[in-house]
N, C-alpha and C positions, 0 to 999 in steps of 0.2 A: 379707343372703343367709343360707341356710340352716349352708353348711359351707363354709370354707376350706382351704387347705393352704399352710403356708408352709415353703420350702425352703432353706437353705444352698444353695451352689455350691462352694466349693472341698475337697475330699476328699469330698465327699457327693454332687454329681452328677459330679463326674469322680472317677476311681478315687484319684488321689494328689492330694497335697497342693500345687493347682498354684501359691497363693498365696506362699506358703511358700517353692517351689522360684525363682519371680522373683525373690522377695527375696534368694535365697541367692547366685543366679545372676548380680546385677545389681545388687547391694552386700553383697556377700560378708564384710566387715570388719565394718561395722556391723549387719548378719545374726545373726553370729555372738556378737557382745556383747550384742543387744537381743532377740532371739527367745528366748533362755532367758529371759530376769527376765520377759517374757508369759505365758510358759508356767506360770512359777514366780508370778505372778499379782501382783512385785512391780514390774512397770510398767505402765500400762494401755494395753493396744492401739490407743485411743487418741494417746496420746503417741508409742507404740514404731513403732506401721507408718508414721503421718505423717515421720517422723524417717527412715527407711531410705528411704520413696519420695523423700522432697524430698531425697534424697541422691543422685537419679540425673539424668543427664544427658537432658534430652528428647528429644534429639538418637536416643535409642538406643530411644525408645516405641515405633515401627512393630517393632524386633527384639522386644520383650518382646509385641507380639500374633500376631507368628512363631511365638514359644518355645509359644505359649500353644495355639497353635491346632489342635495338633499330638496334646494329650493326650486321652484315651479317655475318652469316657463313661461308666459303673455299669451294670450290663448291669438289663435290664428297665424306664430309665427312661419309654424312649418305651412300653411296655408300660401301665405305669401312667397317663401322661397319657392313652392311649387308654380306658381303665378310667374315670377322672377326668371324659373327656369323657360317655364314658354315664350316669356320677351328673351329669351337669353339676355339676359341683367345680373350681371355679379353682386355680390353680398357683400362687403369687406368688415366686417366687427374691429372696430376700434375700441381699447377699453383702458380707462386709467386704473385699471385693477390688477389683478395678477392673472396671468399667461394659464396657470395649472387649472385657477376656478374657472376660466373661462373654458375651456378643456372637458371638464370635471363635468358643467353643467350642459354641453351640450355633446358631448360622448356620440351618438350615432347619427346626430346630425351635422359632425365635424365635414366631411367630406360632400358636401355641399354649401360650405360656407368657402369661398374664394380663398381668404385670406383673414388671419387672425393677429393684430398688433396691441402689446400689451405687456406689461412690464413682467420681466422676468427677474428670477429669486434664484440667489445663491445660498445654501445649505450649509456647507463648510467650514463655515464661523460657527462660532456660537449663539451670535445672531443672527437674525435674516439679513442678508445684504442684495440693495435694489442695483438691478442693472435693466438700462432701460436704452434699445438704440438710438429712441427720438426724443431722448430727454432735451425742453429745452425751455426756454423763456418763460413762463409761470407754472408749468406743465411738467409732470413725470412722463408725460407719452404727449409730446406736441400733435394733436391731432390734424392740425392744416398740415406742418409737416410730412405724415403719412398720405393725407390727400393729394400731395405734388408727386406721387410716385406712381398716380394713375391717372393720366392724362384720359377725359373723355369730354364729350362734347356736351352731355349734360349731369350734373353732379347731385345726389338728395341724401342730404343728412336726417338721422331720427335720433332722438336725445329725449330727455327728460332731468338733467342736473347741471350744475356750477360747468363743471368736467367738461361739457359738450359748447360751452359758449364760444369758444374759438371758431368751433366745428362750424356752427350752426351762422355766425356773423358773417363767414368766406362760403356758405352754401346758399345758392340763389333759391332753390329749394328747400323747408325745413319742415318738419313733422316735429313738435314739440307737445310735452306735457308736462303737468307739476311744476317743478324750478327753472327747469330750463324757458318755459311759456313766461313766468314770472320774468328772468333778464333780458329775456328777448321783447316782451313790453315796454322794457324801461331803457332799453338802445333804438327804441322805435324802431324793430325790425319784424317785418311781416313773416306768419309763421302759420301753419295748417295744425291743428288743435286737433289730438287725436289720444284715443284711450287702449284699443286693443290692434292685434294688428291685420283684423278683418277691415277694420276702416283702411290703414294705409294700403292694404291690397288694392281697394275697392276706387279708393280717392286716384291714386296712380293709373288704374284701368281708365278711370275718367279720363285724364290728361293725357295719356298717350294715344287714348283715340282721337283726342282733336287735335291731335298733332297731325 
């Protein structure tokens, strides 16, 4: 294919931080000890999210796609995928969160979203148990690794956290805000600064017509 788009889900198509807020919400104790040393990039997200989900009780899964379902979309997304459809440009949502909230939150705009990658949850224990197909190197969901599965000629990541650094270091392309603008500062790597996703429509329109 000619052009992709690969997207983040959590603080980038919903307004906050909804990954985060489960976490907090729903292992509160362990939350609070393991999400700083991620951030501070002295544990790998990997290790830290596996460790706080398998700390919850499955029992309590249907409340955390309740919690989940509930948070607001970034204002302009469906704008953009309308934009997206006219270039026919695929959407691909990558997400280091869970399969159900991603799901959950975008319900009737599921079917024009390409494709959905994201860690899925086994119920069947007594705790949550993660399974993830692109579990790999610091990553519960390697995100370069789902990137190799869609070969096209041009590639645009959009991010905003820790989660997305891989993404965004292998995308010659990068739409970034919040934390994710902060690592990409400090690897010296150039990035397009954006808040809703009226600009990313609008910045993309730019570029594909001086192409």
């Amino acid at each position: 294919m000619k052009r992709i788009i690969f997207c983040d889900f959590d603080g980038t198509i919903t307004v906050s931080e909804t990954f985060v807020a489960v976490l907090k919400h729903f292992s509160p104790q362990l939350s609070a000890e393991l999400i700083p040393e991620m951030y501070a990039q002295r544990l790998t997200l990997r290790e830290g999210v596996k460790r706080i989900l398998e700390s919850i009780p499955s029992s309590r899964y249907p409340e955390i796609l309740e919690f989940t379902r509930k948070q607001p979309i970034r204002s302009g997304f469906t704008e953009l995928l309308d934009f997206l459809d006219t270039q026919k440009v695929p959407l691909v949502v990558i997400s280091g969160g869970l399969r159900g909230m991603v799901e959950a939150v975008l319900d009737e705009l599921l079917p024009r979203i390409h494709a959905i990658h994201a860690v899925d949850i086994d119920t069947a224990s007594d705790y949550l148990q993660v399974n993830s197909e692109f579990e790999g190197g610091t990553e519960l969901v390697a995100k370069v690794q789902v990137m190799e599965k869609y070969p096209a000629d041009e590639k645009i990541a959009i991010g905003d956290s820790i989660t997305d650094l891989n993404m965004a270091l292998a995308t010659p392309i990068v739409f970034a805000r919040d934390r994710l603008a902060y690592y990409l500062e400090k690897n010296q790597k150039p990035y397009i600064l954006w808040q809703d996703f009226f600009e990313v429509r609008d910045k993309l329109a730019q570029l594909w017509k001086s192409v």
